[in-house]
C-alpha positions in Angstrom: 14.2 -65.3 -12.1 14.9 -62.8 -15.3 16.4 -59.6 -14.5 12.7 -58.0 -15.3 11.5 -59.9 -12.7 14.3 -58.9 -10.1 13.6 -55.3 -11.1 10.1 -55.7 -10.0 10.9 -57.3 -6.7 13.0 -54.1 -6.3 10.3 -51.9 -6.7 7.8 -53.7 -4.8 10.0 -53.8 -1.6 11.4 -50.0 -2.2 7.4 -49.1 -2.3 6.6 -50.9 1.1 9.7 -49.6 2.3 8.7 -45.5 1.3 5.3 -46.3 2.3 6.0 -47.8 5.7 9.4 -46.6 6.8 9.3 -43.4 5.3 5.9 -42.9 7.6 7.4 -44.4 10.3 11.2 -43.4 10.6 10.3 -39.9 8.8 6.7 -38.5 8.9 6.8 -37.8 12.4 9.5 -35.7 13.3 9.7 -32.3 15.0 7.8 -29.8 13.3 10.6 -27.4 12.7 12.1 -30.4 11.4 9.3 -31.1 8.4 11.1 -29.4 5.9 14.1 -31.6 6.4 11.7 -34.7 6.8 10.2 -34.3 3.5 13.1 -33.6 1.4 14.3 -36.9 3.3 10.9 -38.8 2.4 11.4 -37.5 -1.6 15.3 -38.5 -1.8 14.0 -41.8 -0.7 11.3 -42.1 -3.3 13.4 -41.1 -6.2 16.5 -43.2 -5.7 14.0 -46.3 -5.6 12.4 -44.4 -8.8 15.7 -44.5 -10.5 16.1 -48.4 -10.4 12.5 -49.0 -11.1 13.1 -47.2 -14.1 16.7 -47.6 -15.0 17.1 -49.9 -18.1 19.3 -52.5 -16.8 21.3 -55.1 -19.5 21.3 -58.5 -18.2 25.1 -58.1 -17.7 27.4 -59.2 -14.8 26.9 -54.9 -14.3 23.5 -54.8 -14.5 23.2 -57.7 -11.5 25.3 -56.0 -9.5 23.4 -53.0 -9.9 20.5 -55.1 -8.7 22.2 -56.9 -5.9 23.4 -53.2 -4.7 19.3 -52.2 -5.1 18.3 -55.0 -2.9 20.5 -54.6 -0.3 19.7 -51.2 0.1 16.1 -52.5 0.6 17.3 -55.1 2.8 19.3 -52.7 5.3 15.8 -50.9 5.4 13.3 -53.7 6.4 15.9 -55.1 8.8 16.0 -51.6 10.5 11.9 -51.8 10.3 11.7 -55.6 11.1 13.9 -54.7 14.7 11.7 -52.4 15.8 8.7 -54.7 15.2 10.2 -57.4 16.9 10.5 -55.3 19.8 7.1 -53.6 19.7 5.7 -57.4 19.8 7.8 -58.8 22.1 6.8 -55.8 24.6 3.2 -56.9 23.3 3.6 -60.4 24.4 5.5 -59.6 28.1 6.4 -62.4 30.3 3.7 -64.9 28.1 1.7 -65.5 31.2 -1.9 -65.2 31.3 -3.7 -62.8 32.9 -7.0 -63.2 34.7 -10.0 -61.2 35.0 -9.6 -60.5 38.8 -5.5 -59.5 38.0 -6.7 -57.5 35.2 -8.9 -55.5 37.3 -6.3 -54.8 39.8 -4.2 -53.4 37.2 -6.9 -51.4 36.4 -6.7 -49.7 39.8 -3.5 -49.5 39.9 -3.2 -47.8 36.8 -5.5 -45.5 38.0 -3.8 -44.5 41.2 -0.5 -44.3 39.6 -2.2 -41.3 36.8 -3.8 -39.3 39.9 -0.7 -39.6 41.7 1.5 -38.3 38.9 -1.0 -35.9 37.7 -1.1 -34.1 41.6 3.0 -34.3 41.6 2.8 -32.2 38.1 -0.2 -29.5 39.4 -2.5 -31.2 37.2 -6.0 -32.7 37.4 -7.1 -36.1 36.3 -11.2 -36.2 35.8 -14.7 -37.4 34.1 -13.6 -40.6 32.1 -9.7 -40.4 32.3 -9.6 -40.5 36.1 -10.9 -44.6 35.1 -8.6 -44.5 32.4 -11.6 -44.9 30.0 -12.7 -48.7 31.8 -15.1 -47.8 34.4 -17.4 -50.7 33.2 -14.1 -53.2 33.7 -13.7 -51.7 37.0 -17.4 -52.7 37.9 -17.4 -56.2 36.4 -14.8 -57.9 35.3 -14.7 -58.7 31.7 -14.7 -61.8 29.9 -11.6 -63.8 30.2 -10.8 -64.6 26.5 -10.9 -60.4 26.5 -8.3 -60.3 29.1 -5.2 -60.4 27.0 -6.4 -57.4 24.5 -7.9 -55.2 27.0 -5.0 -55.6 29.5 -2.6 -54.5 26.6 -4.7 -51.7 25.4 -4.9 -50.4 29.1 -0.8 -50.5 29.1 -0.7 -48.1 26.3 -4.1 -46.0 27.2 -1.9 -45.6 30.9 1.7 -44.9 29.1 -0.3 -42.0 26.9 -1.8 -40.3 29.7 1.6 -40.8 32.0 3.1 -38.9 28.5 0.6 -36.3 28.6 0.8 -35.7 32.0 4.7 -35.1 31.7 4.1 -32.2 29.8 2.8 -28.7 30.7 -0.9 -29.8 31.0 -3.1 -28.8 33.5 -6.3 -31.4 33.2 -6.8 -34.3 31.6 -10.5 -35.0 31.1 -11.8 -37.7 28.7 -10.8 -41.2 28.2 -12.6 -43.6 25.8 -11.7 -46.7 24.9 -13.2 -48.1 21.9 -14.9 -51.3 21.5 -12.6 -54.2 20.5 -12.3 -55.2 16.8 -13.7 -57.9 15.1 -9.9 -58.9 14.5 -9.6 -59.4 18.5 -12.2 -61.8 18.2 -11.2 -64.1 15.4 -7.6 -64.0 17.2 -8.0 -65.3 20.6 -7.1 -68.7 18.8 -3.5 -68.0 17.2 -3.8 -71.5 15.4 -7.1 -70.1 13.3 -7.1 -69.2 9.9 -9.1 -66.0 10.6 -6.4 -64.9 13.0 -4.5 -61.7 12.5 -0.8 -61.3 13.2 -1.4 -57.7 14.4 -4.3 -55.3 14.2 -5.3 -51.7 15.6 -6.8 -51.0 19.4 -8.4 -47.2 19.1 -8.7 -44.9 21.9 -9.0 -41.2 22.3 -8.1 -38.7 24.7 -8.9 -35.2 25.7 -6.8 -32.9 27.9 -6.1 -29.2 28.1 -2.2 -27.3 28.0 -0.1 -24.8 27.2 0.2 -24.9 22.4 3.7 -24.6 22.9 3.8 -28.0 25.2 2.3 -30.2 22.0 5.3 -30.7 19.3 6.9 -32.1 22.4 3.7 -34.1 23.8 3.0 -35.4 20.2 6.6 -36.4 19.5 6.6 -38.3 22.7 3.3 -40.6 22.2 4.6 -41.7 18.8 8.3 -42.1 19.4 7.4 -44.4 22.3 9.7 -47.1 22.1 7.7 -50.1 23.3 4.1 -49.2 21.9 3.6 -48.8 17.8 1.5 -45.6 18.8 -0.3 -43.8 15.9 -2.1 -41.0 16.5 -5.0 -40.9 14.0 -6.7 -37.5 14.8 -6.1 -34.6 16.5 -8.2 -31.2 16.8 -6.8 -28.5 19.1 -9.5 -25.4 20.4 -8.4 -22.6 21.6 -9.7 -22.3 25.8 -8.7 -18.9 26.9 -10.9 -15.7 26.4 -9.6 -13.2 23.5 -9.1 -9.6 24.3 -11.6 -7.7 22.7 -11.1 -5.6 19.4 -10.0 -2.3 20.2 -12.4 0.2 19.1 -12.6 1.8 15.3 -11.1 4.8 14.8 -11.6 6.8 11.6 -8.2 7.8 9.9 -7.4 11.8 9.5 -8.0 13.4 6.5 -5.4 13.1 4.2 -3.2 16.7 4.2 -2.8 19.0 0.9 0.4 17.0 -0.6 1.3 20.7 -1.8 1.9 22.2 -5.3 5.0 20.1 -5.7 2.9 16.6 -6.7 5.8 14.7 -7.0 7.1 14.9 -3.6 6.5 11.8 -1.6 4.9 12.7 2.0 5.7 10.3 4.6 2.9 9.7 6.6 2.7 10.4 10.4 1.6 6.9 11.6 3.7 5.0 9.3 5.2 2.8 12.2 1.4 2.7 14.0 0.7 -0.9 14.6 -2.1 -2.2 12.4 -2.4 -5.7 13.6 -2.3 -7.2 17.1 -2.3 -11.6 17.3 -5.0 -12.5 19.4 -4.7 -16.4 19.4 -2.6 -18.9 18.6 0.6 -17.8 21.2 2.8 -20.1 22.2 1.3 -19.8 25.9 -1.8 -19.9 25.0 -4.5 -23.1 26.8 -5.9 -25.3 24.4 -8.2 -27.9 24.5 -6.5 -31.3 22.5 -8.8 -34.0 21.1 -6.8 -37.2 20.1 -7.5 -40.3 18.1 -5.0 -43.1 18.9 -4.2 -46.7 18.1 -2.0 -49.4 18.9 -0.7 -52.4 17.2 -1.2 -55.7 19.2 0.6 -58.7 18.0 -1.0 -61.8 18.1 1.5 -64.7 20.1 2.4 -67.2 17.8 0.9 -65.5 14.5 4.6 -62.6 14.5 7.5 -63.7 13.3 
């Protein structure tokens, strides 16, 4: 391999590097942190720029400046490859299978475990969350090749709404769990060529809290440290009734400035309050949608 072709390895790893570490070890820090997160994100992006660009002589310097580019790389995608090790290994659990009967006792039990923790916090659990979004599993139990996918997507649904409920929330009121992927069906054989090593389970939630609780309540969900949460959509609506606009009143007439017309006349109501916030307080109920997924790793397709 030339040293043009070493320079191009470089920039492909840097650009999976920005693209997925910066996203994932960056993009989601505290908000009064984005400032700090971005400038972090372009630092990244434009020391990778520099040796993408950099005219580098096929000299004993210009491999070491290579060798010192990729192991900058390296350190990064070890950093990123840890975490997914861990995120799949939590995936994959003890390795034992999981019937349909077991699954559905989960179920329950993950349902008891949210009501219970959302009456210790003065919260309400109701509509589709209080079955955690699998009211149909709880009915009939689902098709064993299913079993595996749906239990994991019901260990992160359950670890979201235990998040949630942690926080200064007072109902949580909609769970849906979406359908499962055409990916989850080509994987229930790992040895298939069709199989993916990892794909997306999609869920949403709805609950109501405080705005101030959310930078924490966001934060939380994709910082999780067994789960590769990603929250893919999030609306907020203000719940609580505004105070009503205080009546117009027409200013007074404006006073004879006097025969000096270059004197400056201070006026009266100069430190009058012209504008009063009416939404968007820290204390202030809102009404959260949210659009999750979660990675699951497919056993024996990971490395």
């Amino acid at each position: 391999m030339n040293i043009s072709e070493n320079k191009r390895v470089v920039a492909l790893s840097a650009l999976f590097a920005l693209a997925f570490g910066g996203i994932m070890f960056y993009g989601y820090g505290e908000s009064q942190k984005h400032a700090a997160n971005e400038a972090e994100i372009a630092q990244i992006r434009d020391r990778f720029d520099a040796y993408v660009n950099a005219e580098i002589a096929p000299t004993k310097q210009g491999l070491k400046e290579v060798k010192g580019a990729l192991g900058e790389v390296s350190a990064v995608n070890k950093e990123m490859q840890a975490d997914m090790n861990r995120y799949a290994a939590y995936c994959w659990g003890d390795g034992k299978a999981v019937s349909a009967l077991e699954f559905q006792k989960r179920l329950q039990d993950a349902c008891k475990k949210v009501q219970s923790l959302a009456s210790a916090n003065q919260a309400k659990v109701t509509g589709s969350a209080a079955d955690l979004g699998m009211r149909t599993h709880q009915k009939a139990a689902p098709v064993a090749d299913n079993v595996p996918f749906l239990d994991f997507q019901l260990k992160a649904v359950s670890r979201v709404v235990e998040t949630i409920l942690a926080a200064d929330v007072t109902n949580v009121s909609k769970v849906y769990c979406e359908a499962l992927p055409e990916a989850a069906f080509e994987s229930r054989d790992a040895n298939s060529r069709k199989a993916k090593p990892y794909f997306p389970l999609g869920f949403e939630v709805a609950f109501e809290a405080k705005r101030g609780a959310l930078p924490a309540i966001i934060n939380s969900i994709v910082k999780d440290k067994d789960f590769f949460l990603t929250i893919t959509g999030i609306a907020v609506e203000g719940n609580d009734k505004l105070a009503s606009v205080d009546a117009y009143k027409a200013p007074a007439a404006n006073e004879p400035a006097g025969s000096d017309l270059g004197e400056e006349t201070v006026s009266e109501s100069a430190g009058e309050v012209v504008a009063v916030q009416k939404t968007g307080a820290q204390t202030e109920t809102v009404r959260v949608y949210m659009t999750v997924q979660v990675l699951y790793f497919t056993p024996g397709k990971t490395k």
